[in-house]
C-alpha positions in Angstrom: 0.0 0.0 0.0 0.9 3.1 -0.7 0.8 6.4 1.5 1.4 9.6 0.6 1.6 13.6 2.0 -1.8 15.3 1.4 -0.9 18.4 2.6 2.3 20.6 2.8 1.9 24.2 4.7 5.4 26.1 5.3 7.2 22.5 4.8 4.8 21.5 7.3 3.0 18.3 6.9 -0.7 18.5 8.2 -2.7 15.6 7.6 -1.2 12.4 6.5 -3.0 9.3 5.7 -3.6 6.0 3.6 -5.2 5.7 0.0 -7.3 3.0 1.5 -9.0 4.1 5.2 -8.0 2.5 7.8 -9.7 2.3 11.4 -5.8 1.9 12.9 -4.8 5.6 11.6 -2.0 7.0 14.2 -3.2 10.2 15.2 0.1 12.4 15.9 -0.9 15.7 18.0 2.2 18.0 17.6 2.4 21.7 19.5 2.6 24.8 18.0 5.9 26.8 18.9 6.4 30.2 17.7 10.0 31.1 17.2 12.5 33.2 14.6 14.9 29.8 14.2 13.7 27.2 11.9 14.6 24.1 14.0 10.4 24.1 14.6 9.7 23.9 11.4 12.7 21.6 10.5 11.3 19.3 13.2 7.9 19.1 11.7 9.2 17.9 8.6 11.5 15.6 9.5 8.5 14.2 12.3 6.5 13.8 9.0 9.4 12.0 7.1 9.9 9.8 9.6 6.3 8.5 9.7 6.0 8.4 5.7 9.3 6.1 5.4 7.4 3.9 8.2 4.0 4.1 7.0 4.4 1.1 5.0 5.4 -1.2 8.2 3.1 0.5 10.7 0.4 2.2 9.1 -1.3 5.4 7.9 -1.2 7.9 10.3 -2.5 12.0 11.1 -0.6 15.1 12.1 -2.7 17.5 13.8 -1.4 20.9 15.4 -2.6 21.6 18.6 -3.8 25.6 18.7 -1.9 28.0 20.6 1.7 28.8 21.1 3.6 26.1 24.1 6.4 26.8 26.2 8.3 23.9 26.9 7.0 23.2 30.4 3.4 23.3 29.2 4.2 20.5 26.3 5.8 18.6 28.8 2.4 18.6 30.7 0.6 17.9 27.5 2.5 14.9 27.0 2.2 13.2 30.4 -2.1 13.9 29.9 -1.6 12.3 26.0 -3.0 15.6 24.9 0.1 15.9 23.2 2.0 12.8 21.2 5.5 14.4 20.7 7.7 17.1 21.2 11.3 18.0 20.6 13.2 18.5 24.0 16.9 18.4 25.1 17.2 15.6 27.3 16.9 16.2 30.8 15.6 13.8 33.9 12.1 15.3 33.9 11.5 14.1 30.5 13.1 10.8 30.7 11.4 10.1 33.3 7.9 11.4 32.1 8.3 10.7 28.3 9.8 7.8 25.6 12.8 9.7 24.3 13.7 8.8 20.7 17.9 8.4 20.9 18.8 9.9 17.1 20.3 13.1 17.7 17.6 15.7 15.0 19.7 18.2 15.0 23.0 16.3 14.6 24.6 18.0 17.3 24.4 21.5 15.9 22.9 23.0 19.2 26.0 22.3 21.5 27.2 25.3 20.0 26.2 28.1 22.5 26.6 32.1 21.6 25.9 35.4 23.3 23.6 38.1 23.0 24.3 41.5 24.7 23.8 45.2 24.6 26.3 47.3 23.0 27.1 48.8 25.5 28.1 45.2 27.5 31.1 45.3 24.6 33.9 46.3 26.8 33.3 44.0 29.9 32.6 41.0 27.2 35.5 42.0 25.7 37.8 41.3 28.8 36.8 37.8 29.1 39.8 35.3 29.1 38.4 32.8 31.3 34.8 30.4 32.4 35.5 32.4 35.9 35.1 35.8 34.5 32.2 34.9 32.3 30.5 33.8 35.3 30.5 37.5 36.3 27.8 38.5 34.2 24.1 37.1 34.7 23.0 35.2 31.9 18.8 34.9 31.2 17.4 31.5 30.4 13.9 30.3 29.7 11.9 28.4 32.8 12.4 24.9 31.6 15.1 25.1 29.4 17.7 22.5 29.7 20.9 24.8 29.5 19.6 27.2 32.0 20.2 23.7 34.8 23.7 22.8 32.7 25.1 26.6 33.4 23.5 26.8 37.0 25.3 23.3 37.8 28.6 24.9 36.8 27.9 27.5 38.9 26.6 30.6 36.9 24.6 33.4 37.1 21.2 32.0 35.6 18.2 34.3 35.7 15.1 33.1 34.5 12.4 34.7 31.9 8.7 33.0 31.9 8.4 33.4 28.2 11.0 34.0 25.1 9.7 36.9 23.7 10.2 38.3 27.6 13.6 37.3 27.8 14.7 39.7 24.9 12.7 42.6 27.0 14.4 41.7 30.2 18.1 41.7 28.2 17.2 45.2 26.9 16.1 46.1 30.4 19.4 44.8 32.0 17.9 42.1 34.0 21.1 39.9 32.8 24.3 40.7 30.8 24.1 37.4 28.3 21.5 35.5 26.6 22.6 32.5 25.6 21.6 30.9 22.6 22.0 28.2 19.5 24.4 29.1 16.7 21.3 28.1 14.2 19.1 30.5 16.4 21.7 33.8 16.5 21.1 35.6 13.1 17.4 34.7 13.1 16.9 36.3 16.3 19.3 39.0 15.6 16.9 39.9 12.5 13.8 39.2 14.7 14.3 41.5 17.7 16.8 44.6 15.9 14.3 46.7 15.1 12.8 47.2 18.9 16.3 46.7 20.1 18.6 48.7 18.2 21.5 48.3 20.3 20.9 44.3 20.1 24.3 42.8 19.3 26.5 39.7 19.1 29.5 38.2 21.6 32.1 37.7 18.9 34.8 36.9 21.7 33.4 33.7 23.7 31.4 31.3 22.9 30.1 27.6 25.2 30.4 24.3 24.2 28.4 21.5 26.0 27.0 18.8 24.2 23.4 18.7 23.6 21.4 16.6 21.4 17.5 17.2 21.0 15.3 14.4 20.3 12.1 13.1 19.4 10.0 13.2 23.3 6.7 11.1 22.8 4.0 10.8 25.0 3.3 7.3 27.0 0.1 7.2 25.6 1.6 6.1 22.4 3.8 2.9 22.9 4.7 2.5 19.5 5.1 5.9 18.2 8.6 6.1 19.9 9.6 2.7 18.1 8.2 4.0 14.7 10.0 6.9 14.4 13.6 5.7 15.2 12.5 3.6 12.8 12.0 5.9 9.9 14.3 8.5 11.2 17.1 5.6 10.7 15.8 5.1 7.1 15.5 8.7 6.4 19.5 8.8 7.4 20.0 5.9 5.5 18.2 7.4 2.1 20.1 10.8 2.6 16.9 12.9 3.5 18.0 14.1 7.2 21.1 15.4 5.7 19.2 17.2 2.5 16.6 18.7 5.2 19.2 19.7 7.8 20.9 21.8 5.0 17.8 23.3 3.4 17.1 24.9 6.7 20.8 25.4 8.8 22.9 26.0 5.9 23.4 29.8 7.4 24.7 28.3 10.8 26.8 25.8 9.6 28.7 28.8 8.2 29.1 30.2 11.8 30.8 26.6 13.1 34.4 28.6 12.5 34.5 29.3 16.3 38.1 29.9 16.2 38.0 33.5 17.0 36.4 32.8 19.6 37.0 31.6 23.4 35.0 28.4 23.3 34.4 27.3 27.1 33.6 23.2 27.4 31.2 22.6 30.1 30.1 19.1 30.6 26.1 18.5 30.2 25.2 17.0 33.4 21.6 16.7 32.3 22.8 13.4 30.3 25.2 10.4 30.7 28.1 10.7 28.3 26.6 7.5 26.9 24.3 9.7 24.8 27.2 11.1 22.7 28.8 7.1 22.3 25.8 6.2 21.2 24.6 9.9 18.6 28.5 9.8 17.2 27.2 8.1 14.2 24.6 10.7 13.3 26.6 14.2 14.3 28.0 17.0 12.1 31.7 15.9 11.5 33.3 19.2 13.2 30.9 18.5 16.1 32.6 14.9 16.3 36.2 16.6 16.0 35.5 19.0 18.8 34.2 16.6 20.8 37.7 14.5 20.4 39.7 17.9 21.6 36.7 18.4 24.8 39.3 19.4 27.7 35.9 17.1 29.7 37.2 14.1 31.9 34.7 13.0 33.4 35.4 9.2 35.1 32.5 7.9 32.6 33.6 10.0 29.4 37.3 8.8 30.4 36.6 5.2 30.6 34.3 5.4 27.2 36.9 6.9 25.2 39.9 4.5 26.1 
């Protein structure tokens, strides 16, 4: 049998489904996230790719949007009730515990790459930063529920937390915090984005973090199989070349930004995951993501022992 897309909005697949019905349809609810980066949008699609390559082995299946933008604490919540099917989450305990985490690394690593935004007139102090110890002078803002926000208050940082992400850009221009960190892929987007209401909106182009951070695939309990499926067809779609055609289509610009060498890159070891997680992703990551990785000053007992 054959199955096929039926409808394609902004590279995102709506409603999916078989020919011939079919009483055993998967019904996929995904959430609606409004952001400037694409890696929403590039989720969707790949979400959708995955279930096509595997519709012929499990069955015709239905993405449905659910109304109204969701932080990532709410989707969480969603996806313990089963109002919600899937989500894409850095790993952390919460959603281990709470969800079925699909292990293939979607954005092949490209998020460990961590870069500043500050006020103009934060230059000079930015500027002076030779060290982790005097970065950790200046506050940095983070979502509520946001994964790097525990990684940088672990290491013992200045973490101060905004409710929503439009806020956070309000409470940098207000001086709440010194550094927003975000995503390589997310930095020009963003810098486009929020310019106009904050004109003196600019770049760190002295420091940047490195901590390794996958995002995956976070499905709801509800669904058993779903979880199996797609590592399933996200496997094929590696296999067949798609990921890697997708991932360009929509990163290309921040691939260009992965020269970090002018730059002070800072390693910080993501204590939200076992090291495990990279043994296991290697296979799937951007190639200068698996080179830095090899040069990671990190030594932890269980990323020594892995690596011998």
């Amino acid at each position: 049998m054959k199955y096929f897309l039926t409808c394609i909005l902004l590279f995102i697949p709506i409603f999916c489904f078989a020919e011939t019905p079919n009483n055993n349809v998967e019904i996929v609810h995904v959430p609606v996230v409004n952001r400037a980066s694409q890696h929403h949008a590039y989720a969707n699609y790949l979400l959708a790719t995955a279930l096509e390559l595997s519709a012929e082995k499990y069955g015709p299946y239905l993405i449905l949007r659910k109304i109204g933008h969701m932080p990532i604490q709410r989707q969480l919540q969603e996806i313990v009730k089963g109002d919600l099917s899937v989500a894409i989450s850095m790993p952390t305990a919460e959603w281990e515990e709470h969800s079925q985490v699909v292990h293939f690394p979607l954005l092949k690593g490209l998020a460990s790459y961590r870069i500043f935004f500050m006020l103009k007139e934060t230059k000079a102090k930015v500027d002076k930063i030779t060290t982790v110890n005097d970065l950790k002078t200046l506050a940095v803002g983070q979502g509520q529920g946001w994964s790097t926000g525990k990684i940088l208050e672990t290491h013992g940082f200045d973490v101060v937390y905004g409710s929503n992400y439009p806020g956070l850009f309000k409470m940098l221009k207000a001086d709440r915090f010194q550094l927003l960190m975000r995503g390589v892929y997310e930095i020009e987007p963003e810098l486009r984005a929020f310019s106009p209401v904050i004109p003196n909106l600019d770049v760190a182009d002295n420091i940047a973090i490195y901590t390794y951070l996958p995002m995956y695939f976070c499905v709801s309990k509800h669904q058993p199989l779903l979880a199996e499926r797609l590592e399933y067809g996200l496997k094929l779609a590696y296999k067949t070349g798609e990921i890697d055609k997708i991932f360009v289509h929509h990163f290309e610009a921040a691939l260009n930004l992965l020269n970090l060498q002018e730059r002070k890159t800072f390693y910080l070891e993501n204590t939200n995951i076992s090291p495990t997680y990279m043994e296991s992703d290697r296979p799937y990551l951007l190639k200068p993501l698996q080179a830095n990785e090899e040069k990671s000053p990190i030594k932890s007992p269980q990323k020594k022992a892995l690596l011998q």
